[in-house]
C-alpha positions as CSV (number, residue, x, y, z in Angstrom):
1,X,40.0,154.9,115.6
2,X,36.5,153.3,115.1
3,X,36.5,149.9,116.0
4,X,35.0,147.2,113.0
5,X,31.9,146.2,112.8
6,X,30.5,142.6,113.1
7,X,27.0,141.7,112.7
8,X,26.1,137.7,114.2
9,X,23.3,136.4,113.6
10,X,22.5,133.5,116.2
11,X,19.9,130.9,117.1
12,X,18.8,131.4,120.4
13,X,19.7,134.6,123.0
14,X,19.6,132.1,126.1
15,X,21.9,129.8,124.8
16,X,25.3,129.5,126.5
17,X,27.3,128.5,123.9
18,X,25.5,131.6,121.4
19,X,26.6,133.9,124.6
20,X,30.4,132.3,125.0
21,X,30.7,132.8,120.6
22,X,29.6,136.7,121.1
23,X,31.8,136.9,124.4
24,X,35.2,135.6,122.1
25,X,34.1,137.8,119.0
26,X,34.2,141.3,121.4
27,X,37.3,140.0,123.0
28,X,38.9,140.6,119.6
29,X,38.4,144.5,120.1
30,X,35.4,145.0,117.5
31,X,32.0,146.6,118.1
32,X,29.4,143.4,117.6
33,X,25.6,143.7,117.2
34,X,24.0,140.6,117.5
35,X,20.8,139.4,116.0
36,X,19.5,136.5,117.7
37,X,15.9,134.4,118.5
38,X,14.5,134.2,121.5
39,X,14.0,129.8,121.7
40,X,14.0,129.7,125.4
41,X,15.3,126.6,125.9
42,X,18.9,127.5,126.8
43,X,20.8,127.2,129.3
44,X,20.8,130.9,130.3
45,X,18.0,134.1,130.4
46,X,18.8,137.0,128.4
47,X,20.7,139.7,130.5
48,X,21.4,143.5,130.4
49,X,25.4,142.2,131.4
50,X,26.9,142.0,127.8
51,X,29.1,144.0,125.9
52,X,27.4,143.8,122.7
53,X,24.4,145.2,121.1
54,X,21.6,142.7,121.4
55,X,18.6,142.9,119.3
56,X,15.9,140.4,119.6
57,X,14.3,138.2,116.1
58,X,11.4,137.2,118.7
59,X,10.6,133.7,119.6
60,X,10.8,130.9,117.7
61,X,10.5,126.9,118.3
62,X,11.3,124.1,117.5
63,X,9.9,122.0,114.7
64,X,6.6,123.7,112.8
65,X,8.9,123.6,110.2
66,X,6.5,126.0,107.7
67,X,6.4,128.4,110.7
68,X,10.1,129.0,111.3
69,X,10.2,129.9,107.0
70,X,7.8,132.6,107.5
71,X,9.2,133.8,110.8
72,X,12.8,133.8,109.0
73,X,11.3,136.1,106.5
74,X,9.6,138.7,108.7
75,X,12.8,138.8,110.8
76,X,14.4,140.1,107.3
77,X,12.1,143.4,107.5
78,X,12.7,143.2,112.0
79,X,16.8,143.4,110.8
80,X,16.4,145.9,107.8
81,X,15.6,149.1,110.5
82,X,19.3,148.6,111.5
83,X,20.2,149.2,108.0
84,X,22.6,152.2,108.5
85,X,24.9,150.3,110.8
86,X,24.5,147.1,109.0
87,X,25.9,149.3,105.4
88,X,28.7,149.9,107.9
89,X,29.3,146.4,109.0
90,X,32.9,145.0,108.0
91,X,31.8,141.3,108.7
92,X,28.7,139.4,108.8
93,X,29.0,136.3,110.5
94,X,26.2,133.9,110.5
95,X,25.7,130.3,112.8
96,X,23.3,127.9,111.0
97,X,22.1,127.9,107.5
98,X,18.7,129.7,108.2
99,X,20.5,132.4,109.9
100,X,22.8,132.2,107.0
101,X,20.2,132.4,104.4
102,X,19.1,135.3,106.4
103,X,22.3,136.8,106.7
104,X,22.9,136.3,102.9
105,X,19.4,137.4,102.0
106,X,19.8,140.9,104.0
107,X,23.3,141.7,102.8
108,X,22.2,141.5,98.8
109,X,19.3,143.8,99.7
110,X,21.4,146.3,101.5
111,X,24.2,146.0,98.6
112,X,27.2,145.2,101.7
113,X,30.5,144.7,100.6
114,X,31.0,143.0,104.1
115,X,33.1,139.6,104.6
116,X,30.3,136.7,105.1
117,X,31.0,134.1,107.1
118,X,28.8,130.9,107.8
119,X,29.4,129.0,111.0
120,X,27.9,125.2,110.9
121,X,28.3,123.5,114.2
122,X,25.7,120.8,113.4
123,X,24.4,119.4,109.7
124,X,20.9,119.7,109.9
125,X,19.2,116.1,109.4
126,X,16.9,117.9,106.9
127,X,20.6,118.5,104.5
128,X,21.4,114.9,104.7
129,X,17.3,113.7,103.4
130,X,16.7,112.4,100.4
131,X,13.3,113.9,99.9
132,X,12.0,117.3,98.1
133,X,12.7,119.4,101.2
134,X,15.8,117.7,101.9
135,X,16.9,118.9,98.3
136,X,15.8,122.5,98.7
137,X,17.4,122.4,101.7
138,X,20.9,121.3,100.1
139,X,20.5,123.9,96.9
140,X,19.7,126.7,99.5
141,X,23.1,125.9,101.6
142,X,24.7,125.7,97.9
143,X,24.0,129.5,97.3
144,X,25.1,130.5,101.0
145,X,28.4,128.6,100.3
146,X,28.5,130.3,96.8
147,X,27.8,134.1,98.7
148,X,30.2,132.9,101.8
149,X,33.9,134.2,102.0
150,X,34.9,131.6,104.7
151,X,33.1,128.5,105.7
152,X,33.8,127.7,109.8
153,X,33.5,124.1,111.0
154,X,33.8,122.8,114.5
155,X,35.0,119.2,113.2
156,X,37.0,118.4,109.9
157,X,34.1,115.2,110.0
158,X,31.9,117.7,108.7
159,X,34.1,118.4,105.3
160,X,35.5,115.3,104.5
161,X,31.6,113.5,105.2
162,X,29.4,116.5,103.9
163,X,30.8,119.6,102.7
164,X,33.6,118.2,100.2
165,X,31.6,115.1,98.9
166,X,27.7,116.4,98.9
167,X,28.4,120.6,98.5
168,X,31.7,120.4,96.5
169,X,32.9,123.1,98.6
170,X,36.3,123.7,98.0
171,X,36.5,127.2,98.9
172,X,38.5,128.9,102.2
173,X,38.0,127.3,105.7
174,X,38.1,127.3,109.5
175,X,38.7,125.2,111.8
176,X,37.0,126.2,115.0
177,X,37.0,123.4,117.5
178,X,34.8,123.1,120.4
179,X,37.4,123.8,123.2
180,X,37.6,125.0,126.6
181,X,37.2,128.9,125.8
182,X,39.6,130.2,128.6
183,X,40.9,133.4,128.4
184,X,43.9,134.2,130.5
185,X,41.9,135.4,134.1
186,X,40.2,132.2,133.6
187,X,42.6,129.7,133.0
188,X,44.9,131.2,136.0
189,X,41.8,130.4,137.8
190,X,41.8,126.8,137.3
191,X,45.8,126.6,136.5
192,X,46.1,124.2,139.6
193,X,43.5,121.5,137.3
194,X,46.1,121.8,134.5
195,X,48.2,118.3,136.5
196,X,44.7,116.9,137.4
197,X,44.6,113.2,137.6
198,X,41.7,111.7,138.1
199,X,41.8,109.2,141.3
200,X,41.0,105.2,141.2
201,X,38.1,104.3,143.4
202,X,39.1,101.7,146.0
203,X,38.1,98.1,146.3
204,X,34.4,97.9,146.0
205,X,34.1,101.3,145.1
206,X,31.8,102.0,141.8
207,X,33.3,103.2,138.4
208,X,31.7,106.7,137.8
209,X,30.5,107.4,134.2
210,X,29.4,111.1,133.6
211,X,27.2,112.8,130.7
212,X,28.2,116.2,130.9
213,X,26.8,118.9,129.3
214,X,23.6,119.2,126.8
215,X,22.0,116.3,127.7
216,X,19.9,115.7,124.5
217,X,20.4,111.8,123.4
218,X,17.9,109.7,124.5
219,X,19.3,106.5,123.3
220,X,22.4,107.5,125.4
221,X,20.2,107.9,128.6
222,X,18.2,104.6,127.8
223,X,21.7,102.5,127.3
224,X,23.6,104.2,130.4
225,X,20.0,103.0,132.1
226,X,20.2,99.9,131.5
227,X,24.0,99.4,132.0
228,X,23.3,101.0,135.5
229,X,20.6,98.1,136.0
230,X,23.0,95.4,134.6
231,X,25.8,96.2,136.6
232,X,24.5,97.8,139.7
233,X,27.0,98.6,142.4
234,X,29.8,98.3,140.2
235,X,29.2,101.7,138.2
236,X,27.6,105.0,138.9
237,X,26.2,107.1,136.2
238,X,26.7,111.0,137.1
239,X,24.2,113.2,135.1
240,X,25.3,117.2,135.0
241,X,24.1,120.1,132.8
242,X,21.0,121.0,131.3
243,X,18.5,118.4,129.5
244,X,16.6,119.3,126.4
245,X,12.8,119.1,126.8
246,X,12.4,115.6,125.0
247,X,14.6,114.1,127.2
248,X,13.3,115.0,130.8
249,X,11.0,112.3,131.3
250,X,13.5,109.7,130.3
251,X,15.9,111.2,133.0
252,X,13.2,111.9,136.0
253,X,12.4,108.6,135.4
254,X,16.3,107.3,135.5
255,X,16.9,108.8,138.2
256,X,13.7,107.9,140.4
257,X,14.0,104.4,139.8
258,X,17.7,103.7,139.6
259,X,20.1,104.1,143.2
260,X,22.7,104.6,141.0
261,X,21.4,107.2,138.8
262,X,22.5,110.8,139.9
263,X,21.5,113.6,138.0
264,X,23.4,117.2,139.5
265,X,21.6,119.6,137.5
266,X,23.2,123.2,135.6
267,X,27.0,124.0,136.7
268,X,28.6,127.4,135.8
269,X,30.7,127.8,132.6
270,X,33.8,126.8,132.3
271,X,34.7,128.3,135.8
272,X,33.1,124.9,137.7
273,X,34.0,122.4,135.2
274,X,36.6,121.2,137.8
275,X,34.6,120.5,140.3
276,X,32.2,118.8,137.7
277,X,34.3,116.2,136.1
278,X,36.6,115.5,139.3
279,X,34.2,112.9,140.4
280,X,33.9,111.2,137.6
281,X,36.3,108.4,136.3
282,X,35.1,108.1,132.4
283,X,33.5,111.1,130.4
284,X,30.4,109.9,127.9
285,X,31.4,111.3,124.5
286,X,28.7,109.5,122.5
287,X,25.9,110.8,120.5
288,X,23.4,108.2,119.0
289,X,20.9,110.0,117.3
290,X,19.6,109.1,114.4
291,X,21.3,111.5,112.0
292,X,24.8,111.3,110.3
293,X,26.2,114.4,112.3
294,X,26.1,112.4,115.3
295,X,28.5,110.7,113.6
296,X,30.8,113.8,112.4
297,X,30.5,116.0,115.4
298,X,33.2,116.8,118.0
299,X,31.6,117.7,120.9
300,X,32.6,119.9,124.0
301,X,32.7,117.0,126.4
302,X,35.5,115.7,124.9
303,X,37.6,118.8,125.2
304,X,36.7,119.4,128.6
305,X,37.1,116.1,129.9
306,X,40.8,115.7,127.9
307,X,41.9,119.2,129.9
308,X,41.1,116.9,133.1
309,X,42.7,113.6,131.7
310,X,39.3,111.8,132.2
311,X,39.7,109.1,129.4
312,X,36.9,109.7,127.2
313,X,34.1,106.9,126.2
314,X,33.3,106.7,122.4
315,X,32.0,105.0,119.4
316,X,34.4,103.6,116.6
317,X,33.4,104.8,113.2
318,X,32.3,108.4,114.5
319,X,34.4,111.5,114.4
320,X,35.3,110.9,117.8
321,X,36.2,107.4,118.3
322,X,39.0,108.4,115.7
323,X,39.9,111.4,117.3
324,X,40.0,109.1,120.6
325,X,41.9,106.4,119.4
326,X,44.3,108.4,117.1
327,X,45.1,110.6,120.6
328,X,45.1,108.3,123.1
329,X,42.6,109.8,124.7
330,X,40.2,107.1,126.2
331,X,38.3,103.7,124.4
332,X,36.9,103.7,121.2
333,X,34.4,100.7,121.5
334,X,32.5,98.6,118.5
335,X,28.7,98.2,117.9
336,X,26.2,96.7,119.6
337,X,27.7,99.4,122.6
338,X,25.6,97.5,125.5
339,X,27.5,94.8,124.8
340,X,31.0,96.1,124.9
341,X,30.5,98.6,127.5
342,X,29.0,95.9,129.9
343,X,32.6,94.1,128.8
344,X,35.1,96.7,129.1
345,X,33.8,98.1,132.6
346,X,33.6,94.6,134.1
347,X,37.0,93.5,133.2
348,X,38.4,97.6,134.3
349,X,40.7,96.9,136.6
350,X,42.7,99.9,138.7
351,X,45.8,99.2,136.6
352,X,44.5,99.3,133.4
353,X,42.3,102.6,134.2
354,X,45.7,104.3,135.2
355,X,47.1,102.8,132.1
356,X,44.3,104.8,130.1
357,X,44.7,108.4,132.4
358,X,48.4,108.1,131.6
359,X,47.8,108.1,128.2
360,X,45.5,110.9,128.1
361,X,47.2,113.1,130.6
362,X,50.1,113.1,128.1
363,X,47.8,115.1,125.2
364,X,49.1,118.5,125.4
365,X,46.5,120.9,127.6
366,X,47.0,123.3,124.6
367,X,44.6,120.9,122.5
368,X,42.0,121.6,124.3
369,X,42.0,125.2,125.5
370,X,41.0,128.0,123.5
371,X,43.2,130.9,123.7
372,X,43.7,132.5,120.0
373,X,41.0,130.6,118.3
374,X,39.1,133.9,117.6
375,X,42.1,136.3,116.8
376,X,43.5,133.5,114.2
377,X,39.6,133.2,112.7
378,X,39.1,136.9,112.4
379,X,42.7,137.2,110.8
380,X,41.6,134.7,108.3
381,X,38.5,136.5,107.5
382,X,40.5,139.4,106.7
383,X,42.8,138.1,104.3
384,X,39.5,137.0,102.2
């Protein structure tokens, strides 16, 4: 029997999280050809070691926003020579809204009767502006949600902030949260972290604070800086994963000035993520950038620190602080955050952090590991 066809069309080839998405979607036993830029800046190079067909888009930054348009357009003809499997694709599936407008754009001119699906992870800022290209930018998303058979979110923020209030969507949707993608080899591997409790430093031991992960929020770096300079011995601030290219200086410079600045470098995904957040005694799970989906987004941090029960730092009036506080899953703390993280870590005392990991260690492990995620999505595609 010939296995179904699904055609993704990703941001960037070297991105982890772009690699783990193609990983699941084969795991669900169809034949996948991916179509995906080359940004370089991920977290991993491109590899002959994949189970999918990989076809490149070429390279493409970011910013040059004018660039990236006429780049998205070329990469319409660059797709188009795969027409004959693409008429024989069951699914489109497309992360992003330029990849969606290119998704959308080649499926009219090929006259599919494919399922389209439209993946958003992250609002871009430019959907949230109020100025001409911010409004292009929202009419263009309106037609890809009009041509879209099932819209997939990573956060419910994103529809009750953006997609319900600004798009009027109201059509089908998925819930695809940002957890721990184990499949059974793996989680077997690390069953042993399943009753994982993180330990209380001694007396005169520091409180360790770690930013896992995509370490792209300079305002987080600059606040966790100057926290580490306030308090000193008392905390240590644990830096692990792979910083974005505007926020290297920042951290060199963290991390050559301040004693208590550490900064660990890439780990290996998800089979080290033990070893990465056993050290550490609260997980960072704030975003400050200056955009309103810093405020909506659920990120992975928060799913892989709550399979470790490392109570989880976040902001109240974000996606996450409610998530936290709702859960029990770490401190939701008010504005200015210098102020009341300074607070809350002097007055931490060993009690009261075991107070916070038995709350979090009581959250079910199966809300934040991914087992059926993709077999429940692709079963909802289907029934569109």
């Amino acid at each position: 029997m010939r296995k179904p066809v699904v055609v993704y069309f990703g941001p960037d080839r070297t991105d982890a999280a772009v690699r783990r998405r193609c990983t699941q979607i084969t795991r669900t036993g169809v034949r996948l050809i991916a179509f995906n830029f080359d940004r370089k800046q991920g977290d991993i190079p491109p590899s002959d070691d994949i189970s999918w067909d990989d076809v490149s888009l070429g390279s493409i930054s970011d910013g040059h926003f004018a660039m990236r348009i006429l780049k998205l357009f070329w990469s319409v003809l660059r797709v188009l020579r795969q027409w004959p499997t693409l008429r024989s694709a069951h699914i489109f599936y497309c992360r992003n809204l330029d990849l969606a407008l290119l998704g959308a754009v080649v499926r009219r001119l090929i006259a599919s009767q494919s399922r389209f699906v439209y993946e958003v992870l992250d609002v871009h800022p430019l959907c949230i502006s109020n100025n001409l290209l911010g409004k292009w930018s929202r009419l263009t998303e309106k037609w890809v949600l009009q041509e879209c058979d099932l819209l997939v979110i990573s956060s419910e923020g994103y529809l009750r902030n953006y997609f319900s209030p600004v798009q009027a969507y109201d059509g089908p949707l998925f819930l695809m949260e940002n957890r721990v993608p184990l499949e059974a080899n793996e989680l077997l591997a690390i069953e042993g972290c399943q009753h994982h409790r993180p330990s209380v430093p001694a007396m005169g031991e520091p409180w360790r604070i770690g930013f896992v992960g995509k370490l792209r929020c300079v305002k987080s770096l600059n606040i966790l800086s100057e926290l580490a300079e306030r308090l000193g011995e008392k905390i240590e601030i644990v830096l692990r994963g792979i910083p974005q290219p505007h926020v290297k200086p920042v951290l060199d410079k963290m991390v050559s000035s301040q004693s208590n600045v550490f900064f660990e470098g890439p780990y290996l995904y998800p089979h080290e993520l033990e070893r990465v957040y056993r050290d550490i005694h609260l997980n960072w799970c704030i975003d400050l950038s200056d955009n309103h989906n810093a405020k909506w987004l659920l990120p992975n941090r928060l799913y892989e620190g709550g399979f470790f029960s490392i109570p989880a730092l976040a902001v109240l009036e974000t996606e996450t602080g409610r998530i936290v506080q709702e859960r029990g899953l770490g401190i939701s703390m008010q504005l200015p955050l210098l102020a009341s993280l300074e607070a809350f870590i002097t007055s931490l005392t060993p009690a009261r952090y075991s107070c916070l990991v038995n709350l979090a260690s009581r959250v079910p492990k199966s809300q934040f590991v991914d087992t059926r995620q993709h077999e429940c999505l692709f079963v909802a595609i289907m029934k569109q």
